[in-house]
Each structure stands twice: as structure tokens, then as C-alpha cells.
C-alpha positions in Angstrom: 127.6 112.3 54.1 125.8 111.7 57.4 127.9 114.0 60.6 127.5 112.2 64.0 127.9 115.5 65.8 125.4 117.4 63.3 122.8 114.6 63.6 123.1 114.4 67.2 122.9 118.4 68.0 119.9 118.4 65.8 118.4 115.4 68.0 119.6 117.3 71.0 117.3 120.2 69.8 114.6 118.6 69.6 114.5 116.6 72.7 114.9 119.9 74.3 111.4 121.0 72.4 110.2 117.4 74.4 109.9 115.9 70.0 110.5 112.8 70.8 109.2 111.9 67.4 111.3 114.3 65.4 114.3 113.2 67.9 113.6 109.5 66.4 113.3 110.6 63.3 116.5 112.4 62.7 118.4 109.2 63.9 116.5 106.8 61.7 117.2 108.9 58.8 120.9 109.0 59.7 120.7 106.0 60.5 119.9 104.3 56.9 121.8 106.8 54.9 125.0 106.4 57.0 128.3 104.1 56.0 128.3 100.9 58.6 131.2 102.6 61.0 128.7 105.7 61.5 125.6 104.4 61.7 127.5 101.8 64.6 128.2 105.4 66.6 124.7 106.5 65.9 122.8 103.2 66.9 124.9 103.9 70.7 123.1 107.7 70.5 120.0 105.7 69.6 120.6 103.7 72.8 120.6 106.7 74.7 117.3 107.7 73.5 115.4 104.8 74.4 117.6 105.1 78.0 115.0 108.0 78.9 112.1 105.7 78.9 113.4 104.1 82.1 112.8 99.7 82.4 110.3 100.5 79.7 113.5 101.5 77.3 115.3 98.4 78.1 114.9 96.2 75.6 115.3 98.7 72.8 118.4 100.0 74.1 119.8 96.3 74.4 119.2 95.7 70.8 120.6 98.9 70.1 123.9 98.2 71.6 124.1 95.4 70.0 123.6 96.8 66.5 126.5 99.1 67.9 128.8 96.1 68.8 127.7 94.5 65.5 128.8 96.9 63.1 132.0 97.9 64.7 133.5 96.0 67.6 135.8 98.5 68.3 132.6 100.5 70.0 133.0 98.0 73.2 135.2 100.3 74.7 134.3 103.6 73.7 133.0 105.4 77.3 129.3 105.5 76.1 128.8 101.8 75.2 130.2 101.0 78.6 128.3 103.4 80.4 125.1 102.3 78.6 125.9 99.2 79.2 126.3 99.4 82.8 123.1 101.5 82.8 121.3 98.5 80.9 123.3 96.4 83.6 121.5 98.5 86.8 118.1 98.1 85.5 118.0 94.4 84.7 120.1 93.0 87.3 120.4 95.6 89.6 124.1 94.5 90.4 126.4 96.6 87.8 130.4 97.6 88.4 131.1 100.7 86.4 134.6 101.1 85.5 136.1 104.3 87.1 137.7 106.0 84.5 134.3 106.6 83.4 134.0 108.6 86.3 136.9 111.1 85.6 136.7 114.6 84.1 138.4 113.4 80.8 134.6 110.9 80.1 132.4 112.6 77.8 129.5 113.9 79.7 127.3 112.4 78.3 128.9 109.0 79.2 129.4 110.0 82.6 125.9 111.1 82.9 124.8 106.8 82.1 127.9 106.3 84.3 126.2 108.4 87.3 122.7 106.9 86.3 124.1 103.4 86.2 125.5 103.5 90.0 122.4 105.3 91.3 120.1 102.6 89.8 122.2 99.4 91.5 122.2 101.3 94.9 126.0 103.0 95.0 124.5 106.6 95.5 127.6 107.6 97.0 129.3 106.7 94.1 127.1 108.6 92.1 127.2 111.6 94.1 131.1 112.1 93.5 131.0 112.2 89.9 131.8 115.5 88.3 129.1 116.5 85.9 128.5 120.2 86.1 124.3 120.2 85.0 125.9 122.8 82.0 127.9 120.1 80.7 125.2 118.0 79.2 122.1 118.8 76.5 119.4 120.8 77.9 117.0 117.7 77.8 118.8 115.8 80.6 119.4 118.6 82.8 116.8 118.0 85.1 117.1 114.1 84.9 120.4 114.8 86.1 119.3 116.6 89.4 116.9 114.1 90.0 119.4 111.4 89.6 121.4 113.4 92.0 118.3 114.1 94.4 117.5 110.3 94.4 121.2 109.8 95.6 120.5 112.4 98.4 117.6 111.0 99.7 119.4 107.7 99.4 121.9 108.6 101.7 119.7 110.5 104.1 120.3 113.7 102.8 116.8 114.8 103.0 117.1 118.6 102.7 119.6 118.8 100.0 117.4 115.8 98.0 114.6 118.4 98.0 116.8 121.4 97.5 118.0 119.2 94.2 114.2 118.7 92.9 113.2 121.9 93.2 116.4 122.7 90.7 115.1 119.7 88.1 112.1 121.1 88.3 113.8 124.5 87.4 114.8 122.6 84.1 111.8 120.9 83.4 109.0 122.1 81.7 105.3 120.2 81.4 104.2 117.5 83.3 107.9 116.7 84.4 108.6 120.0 86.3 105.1 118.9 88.1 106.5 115.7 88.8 109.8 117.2 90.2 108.3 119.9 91.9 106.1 116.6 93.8 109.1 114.8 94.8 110.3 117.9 96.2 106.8 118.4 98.1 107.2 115.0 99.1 110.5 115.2 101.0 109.5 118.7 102.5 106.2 117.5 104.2 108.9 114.7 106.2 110.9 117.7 107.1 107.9 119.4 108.3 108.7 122.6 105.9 104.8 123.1 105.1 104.9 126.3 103.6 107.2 125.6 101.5 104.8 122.3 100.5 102.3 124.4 99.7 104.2 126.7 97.3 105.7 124.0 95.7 102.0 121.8 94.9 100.9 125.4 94.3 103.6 125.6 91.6 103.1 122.3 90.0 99.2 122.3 89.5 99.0 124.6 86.0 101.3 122.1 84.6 98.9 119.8 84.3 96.3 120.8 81.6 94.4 117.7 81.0 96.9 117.6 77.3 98.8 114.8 78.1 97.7 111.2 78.3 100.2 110.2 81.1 98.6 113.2 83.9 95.9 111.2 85.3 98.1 109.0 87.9 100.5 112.2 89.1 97.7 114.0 89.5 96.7 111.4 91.3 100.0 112.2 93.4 99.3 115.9 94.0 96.0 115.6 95.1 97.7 112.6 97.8 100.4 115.2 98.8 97.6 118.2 99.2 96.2 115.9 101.0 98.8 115.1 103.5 99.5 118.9 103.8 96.6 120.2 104.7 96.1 116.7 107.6 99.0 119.0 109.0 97.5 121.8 108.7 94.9 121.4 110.8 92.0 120.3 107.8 90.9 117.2 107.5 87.7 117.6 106.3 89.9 119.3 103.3 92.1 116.3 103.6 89.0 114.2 103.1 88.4 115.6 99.8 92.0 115.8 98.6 92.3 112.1 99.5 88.9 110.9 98.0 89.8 112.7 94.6 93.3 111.0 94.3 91.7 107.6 95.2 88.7 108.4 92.3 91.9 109.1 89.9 93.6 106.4 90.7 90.6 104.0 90.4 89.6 105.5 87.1 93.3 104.9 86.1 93.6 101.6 87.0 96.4 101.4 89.6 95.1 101.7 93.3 97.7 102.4 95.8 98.9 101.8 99.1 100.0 105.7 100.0 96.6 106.4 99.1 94.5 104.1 101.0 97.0 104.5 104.2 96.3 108.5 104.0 93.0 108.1 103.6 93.2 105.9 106.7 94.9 108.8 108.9 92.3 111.1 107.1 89.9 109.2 108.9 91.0 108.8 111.7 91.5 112.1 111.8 87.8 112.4 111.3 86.5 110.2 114.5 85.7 107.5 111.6 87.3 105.0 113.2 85.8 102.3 111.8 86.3 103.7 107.8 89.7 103.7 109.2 90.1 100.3 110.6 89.1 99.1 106.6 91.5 101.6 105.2 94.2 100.4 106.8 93.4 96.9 106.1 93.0 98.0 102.5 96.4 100.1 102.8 98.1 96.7 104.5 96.6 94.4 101.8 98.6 96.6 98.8 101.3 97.0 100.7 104.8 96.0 99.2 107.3 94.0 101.8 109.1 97.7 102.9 105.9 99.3 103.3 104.3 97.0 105.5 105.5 97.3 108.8 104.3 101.2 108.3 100.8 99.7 107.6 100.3 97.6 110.5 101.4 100.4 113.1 98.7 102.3 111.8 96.4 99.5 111.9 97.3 98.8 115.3 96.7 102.4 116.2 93.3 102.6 114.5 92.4 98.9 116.8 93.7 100.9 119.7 91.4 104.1 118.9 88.2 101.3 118.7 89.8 100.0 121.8 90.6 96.7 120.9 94.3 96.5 122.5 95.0 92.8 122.6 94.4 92.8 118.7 96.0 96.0 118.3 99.5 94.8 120.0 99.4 91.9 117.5 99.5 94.7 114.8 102.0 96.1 116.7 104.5 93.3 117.6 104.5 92.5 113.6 105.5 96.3 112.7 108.3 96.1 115.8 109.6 93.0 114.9 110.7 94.7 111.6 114.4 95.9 112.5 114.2 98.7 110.0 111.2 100.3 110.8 111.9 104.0 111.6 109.6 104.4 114.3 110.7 101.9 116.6 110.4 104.1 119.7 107.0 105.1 118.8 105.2 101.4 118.0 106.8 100.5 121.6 105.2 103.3 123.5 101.7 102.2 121.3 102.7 98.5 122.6 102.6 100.1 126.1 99.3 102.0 126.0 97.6 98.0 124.9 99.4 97.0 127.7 98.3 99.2 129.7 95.2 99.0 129.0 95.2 95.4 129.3 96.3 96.1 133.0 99.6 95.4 132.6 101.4 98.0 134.5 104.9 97.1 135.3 105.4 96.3 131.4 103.6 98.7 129.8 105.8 101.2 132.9 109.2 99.2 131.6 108.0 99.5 127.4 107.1 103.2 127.6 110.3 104.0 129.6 112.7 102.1 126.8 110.4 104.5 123.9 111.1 107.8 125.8 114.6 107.0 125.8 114.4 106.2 122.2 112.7 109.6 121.6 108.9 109.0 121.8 108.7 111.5 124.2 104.7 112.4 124.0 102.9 109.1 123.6 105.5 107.3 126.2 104.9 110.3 129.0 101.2 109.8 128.3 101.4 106.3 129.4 104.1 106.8 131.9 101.8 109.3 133.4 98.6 106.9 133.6 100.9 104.5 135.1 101.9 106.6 137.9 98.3 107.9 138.1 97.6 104.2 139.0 99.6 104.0 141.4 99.3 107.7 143.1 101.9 108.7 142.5 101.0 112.4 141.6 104.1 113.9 141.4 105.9 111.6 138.8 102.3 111.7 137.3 102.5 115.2 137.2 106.1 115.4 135.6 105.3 113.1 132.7 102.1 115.2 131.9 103.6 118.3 132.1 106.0 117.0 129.8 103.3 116.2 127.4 102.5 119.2 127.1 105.6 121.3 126.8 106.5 118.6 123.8 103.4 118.5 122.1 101.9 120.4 119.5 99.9 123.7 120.9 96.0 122.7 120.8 96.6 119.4 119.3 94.8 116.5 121.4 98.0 115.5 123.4 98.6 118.7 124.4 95.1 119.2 125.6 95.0 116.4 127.6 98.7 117.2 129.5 96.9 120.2 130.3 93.2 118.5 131.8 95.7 116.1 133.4 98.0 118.4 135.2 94.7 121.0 136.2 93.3 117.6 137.5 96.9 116.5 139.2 97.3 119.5 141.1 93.6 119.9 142.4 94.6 116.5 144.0 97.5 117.9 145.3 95.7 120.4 147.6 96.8 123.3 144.8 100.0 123.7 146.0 100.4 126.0 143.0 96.8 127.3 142.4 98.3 129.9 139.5 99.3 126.9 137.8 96.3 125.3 138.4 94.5 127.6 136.9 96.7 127.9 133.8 96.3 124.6 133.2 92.4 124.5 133.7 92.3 127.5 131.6 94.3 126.2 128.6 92.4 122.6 128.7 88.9 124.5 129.0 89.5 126.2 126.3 89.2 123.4 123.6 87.2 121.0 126.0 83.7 121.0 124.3 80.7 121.6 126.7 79.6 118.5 126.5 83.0 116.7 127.8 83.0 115.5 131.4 86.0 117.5 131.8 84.6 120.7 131.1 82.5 120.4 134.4 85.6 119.2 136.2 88.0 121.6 134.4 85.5 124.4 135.5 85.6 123.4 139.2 89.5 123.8 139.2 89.5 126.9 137.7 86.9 128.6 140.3 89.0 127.2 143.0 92.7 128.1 141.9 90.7 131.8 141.4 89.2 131.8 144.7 92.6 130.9 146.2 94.5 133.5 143.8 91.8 136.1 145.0 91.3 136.8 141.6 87.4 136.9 141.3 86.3 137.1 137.9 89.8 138.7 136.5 91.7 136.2 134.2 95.7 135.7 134.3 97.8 135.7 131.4 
């Protein structure tokens, strides 16, 4: 006589061993030696199984419910049809109501774990977040799906830092090519929290799992080698960027399924690089794969690339299309890009107005750059002045912006009759130092330097 609870502890063990055949197997042996009322409760189990293929699962775990249903009605209530169901419900229709008493402590876990997958699918990851479902309370296998399902509701709901905090524990509980996929979702949410170190140790931790064993690898390591390559853009590298990128885009070429993270990467990469005109076709590349969400991201960069080859006017049609997109993150910053085209265009008092509304909104270095070539127009050194000096106290140390504050305030207060030749000559010596030789400003940046030293009666001696 065929035992639910033995059949399904045995499946239980081997989906824990990732046997998904011996998992199926136990079940469809049950399953045909089994009296009609017990292989009804099995086919529900069976649902389940086909449930961790995702969308793919769907149509097998709809007929499998309705083998279930067929052979004993009564199973429309039990908690793990209607949590199945409402799972099946999320990924078809995306609109699902999951009734709440599948929610509560008294639910079987396992039912409240479809329950929990079900709201997070149709976009209630609130809802999902407040169920109770301690991660010892189900089978080993679905331990880490559970954290992820609880990491996607995070992110969901803008908790970024507890999201990744919640992969890196799925990943804990994943073994394989999963725990490299978990650890990369956590890597993923870290590099927008700007945590890079612990990027690298978590890509660090996920490349041994793949070991070229398992047919699916090929497109997430695709993935790692796109995040490696977006870690070590912020790290200062892009000719290592270069290559990171170039390898995921060769994977995911090989693999068939070309992406728009990749080829918008590979733009920045580029950029990165002085290639501006690779760029300018990565970006149109990146724009042309783009889904609906993704696209106002694609035409800010693509604008920004136009702007780099400077062509403003077409670079502010870019620009208007990513602005005109109400949920676009980074508002503030494609409005103080709309004001350097306008600026450069010649149009001072709106390019002045556009770059003022981005600082407000928290664009603080590219708005002061153009607020301070503004003011430079009109002489007016001293608000000049301010806004560079801004630049570079908000700017990243030695990264272009911050340069340029620097040549810009050393040029500023020359101007000025160096009022304060010590911090004349702080300036000067910070922008000289990554001014290449063959810059204009080098010259210029060395003539400010002698003077504020001639005035400090310095000679040769250097200040710190």
C-alpha cells in the first residue's frame, strides 16, 4: 500500500541530491500502484514538482491539478490545490487573489510556500513578505527558492540591502549552478549599492560553480562575466571591463540570446575607452533590444554618447524621450545632460534654469558643471567658482569631474588676481597631476602653479 508521506519524504530526498529523475520516478511509481483517493493527493505533490520549472512547468502542473480535482473533488479545498492553484493563477494571468487563511501558521508549509510564491509572482510582495514560513519549515530543496522569493519581494519593495542580504542566504542553501546564480543576483544588487568589495567576493564565490557539467551554464556565465564586467568599470579598469564584456557578449552570441544589459555595458565600456563612436552603435544596439522598461535607460546613454561626439541637438532628442518617461530613476540627471546640449547650443538662460531644477533634484556634479560654464559666460567668477568647487568636493577623487573642478577653480582664481594663491596652487597642483603633458592645460595649469608659488614665497618647496 502506497504512503503519501513515505513517497513524498523519499521524493523530498532526492530533490535535495538535485534527482530530478529519481524525484519523478518515485511519484510515477506511486502513482500507478496507488488506490484513486491517493494517487489524487500524489498528482497535487506531482504539481508541485513541475512548479519548480517556473512558466516552463505550467502546463504540466495544470494538468496535474486537474488529475487531482478529477479523482477526488474534495482536493479543491485542501490548502495545497489552492495554493497551487493560485501559483498556476500568478504565472498565467498574472492577476491571482490568494485566500488568507492560507497565509496563517495553521497552512502546511509547503502550501504556504505556493501561497508566498503565488503573491510574489502577481506583484503583492508585501503580501508575500508577511507570511510566516521559517526557511526550516520546508524540504531542503526549496530552501533557497524560498529566500529568493523573499529577496525578489525585497527588491520589489525597494529594500535593496536586505534583497541582497537574502541572496547571499539562498545561495547559502544552494549548491551547483543555483548558488552561482544566487550568489549573481546578490552581486547584482550590491554593485547598485556601490558595496564593490563585497561584489567581488561574491562573483569570486560563484565562478567554481560552474564546471562546464551542466548544459544550462552557458547564458549565466554569460551573466558573471556582464557583472565582472560592471565591477571592475568601477573600479577603475576598463580595458579589463573590455574583455569581461566581449566574453559575455561571445557567450551569449554562441548561446543564442543576445541581450540588452550586455550591449548597454559594453557601450559604457566604451565609452569609457574614448571609443566613442563603438559606443554610439552599442547603444543603438542596446536601444534596439531594449524591452519598454528598459528603454528610457538606453536612450540617456545614447544621448550621452551623442553629447561625448558632440552632437547636442541630436543628443537632447535622446534625452527628451528618456525624460518624458515619468519613471525613470534618473530624472535629475538626464535634465542636467538636457542642459549641457543646451548649453552648448548657446542656450544660456535654459540650460542656467534646467541645470538649477537637476541640482535641486540631486544631480549635484553634472548640474554644477554646467551651472559653472554658465556663470563662466557670463563672468561671473565667483558663482563660477562656487559651482566648481562644488564639483569637486562631490565628485569622485581623480575621476574626470573631479579633475576638471580642480583645472577650473586653479583657472577661476588666477582670474581673480589670486586672492588665495595657497588655494591656487592646491588646485593647480591636484589638476596637474592627472593633466597629461600634452593637454593645453598642463601649460596653463603650470603657469598658475609658479605664480601662486612665487606669491606664497615658496620656491621650489611643495605644500601639502
Amino acid at each position: 500500500m502506497i504512503d503519501v508521506d513515505t513517497t513524498w519524504q523519499q521524493v523530498s530526498e532526492a530533490l535535495a541530491g538535485d534527482d530530478y529523475d529519481a524525484a519523478f520516478g518515485i511519484l510515477d511509481g506511486a502513482m500507478r500502484e496507488a488506490d484513486p483517493r491517493t494517487r489524487a493527493r500524489l498528482a497535487l505533490y506531482l504539481a508541485s514538482l513541475h512548479a519548480l520549472y517556473g512558466d516552463a512547468g505550467a502546463d504540466d502542473m495544470r494538468r496535474a491539478l486537474g488529475v487531482a480535482r478529477g479523482l477526488d473533488a474534495s482536493l479543491t479545498v485542501d490548502p495545497l490545490y489552492l495554493a497551487l492553484n493560485a501559483e498556476l493563477q500568478a504565472r498565467t494571468t498574472g492577476i491571482v487573489s490568494v485566500p488568507t487563511d492560507l497565509l496563517n501558521e495553521e497552512s502546511p508549509p509547503l502550501a504556504r510556500y505556493h501561497a508566498l510564491g503565488a503573491l510574489a509572482l502577481s506583484g503583492q510582495a508585501s503580501e508575500a513578505l508577511d507570511v510566516f514560513l521559517p526557511v526550516q519549515d520546508v524540504p531542503e530543496y526549496l530552501r533557497w527558492r524560498l529566500r529568493s522569493w523573499q529577496a525578489d519581494s525585497q527588491e520589489a519593495t525597494g529594500q535593496t540591502q536586505e534583497a541582497a542580504h537574502l541572496y547571499g542566504e539562498a545561495a547559502h542553501h544552494a549548491r551547483g549552478l543555483n548558488r552561482a546564480v544566487m550568489l549573481q543576483e546578490q552581486a547584482a544588487l550590491l554593485l547598485q549599492l556601490g558595496q564593490l568589495d563585497a561584489v567581488q567576493q561574491a562573483l569570486a564565490a560563484a565562478r567554481p560553480e560552474y564546471t562546464g557539467r551542466d548544459p544550462d551554464e552557458g547564458l549565466n556565465l554569460a551573466t558573471w562575466h556582464y557583472l565582472n564586467a560592471q565591477l571592475l568599470l568601477q573600479q577603475g579598469d576598463p580595458e579589463a571591463a573590455h574583455r569581461e564584456i566581449e566574453e559575455a557578449a561571445r557567450l551569449e552570441q554562441q548561446h543564442g540570446d543576445v541581450s540588452y544589459g550586455v550591449a548597454l555595458v559594453r557601450g559604457q565600456v566604451l565609452s569609457h575607452l574614448g571609443r566613442t563612436d563603438e559606443a554610439l552603435q552599442a547603444f543603438e544596439n542596446a536601444l534596439s533590444l531594449a524591452s519598454e522598461p528598459d528603454r528610457p535607460y538606453a536612450n540617456h546613454e545614447l544621448g550621452v554618447a551623442l553629447l561625448d561626439l558632440d552632437r547636442p541637438l541630436e543628443a537632447r532628442e535622446r534625452l527628451e524621450v528618456a525624460a518624458a518617461e515619468p519613471n525613470y530613476p534618473y530624472q535629475p540627471e538626464v535634465l542636467a545632460d538636457m542642459a549641457e546640449c543646451d548649453y552648448r547650443l548657446g542656450r544660456l538662460t535654459q540650460a542656467q534654469e534646467e541645470a538649477e531644477q537637476a541640482l535641486a533634484g540631486g544631480a549635484v556634479v553634472p548640474a554644477s558643471l554646467v551651472l559653472g560654464s554658465v556663470a563662466m559666460d557670463y563672468y561671473h567668477l565667483d558663482d563660477a567658482l562656487e559651482h566648481y568647487e562644488r564639483v569637486v568636493r562631490e565628485s569622485a577623487p581623480e575621476s574626470r569631474d573631479w579633475v576638471t573642478g580642480h583645472q577650473m577653480a586653479a583657472d577661476i582664481m588666477a582670474q581673480q588676481g589670486f586672492r588665495d594663491p595657497a588655494a591656487t596652487y592646491a588646485h593647480a597642483q591636484q589638476a596637474l597631476e592627472h593633466t597629461p603633458e600634452s593637454d593645453d592645460w598642463h601649460v596653463t595649469l603650470t603657469e598658475h602653479l609658479r605664480r601662486a608659488e612665487s606669491l606664497l614665497g615658496q620656491g621650489n618647496r611643495t605644500l601639502n
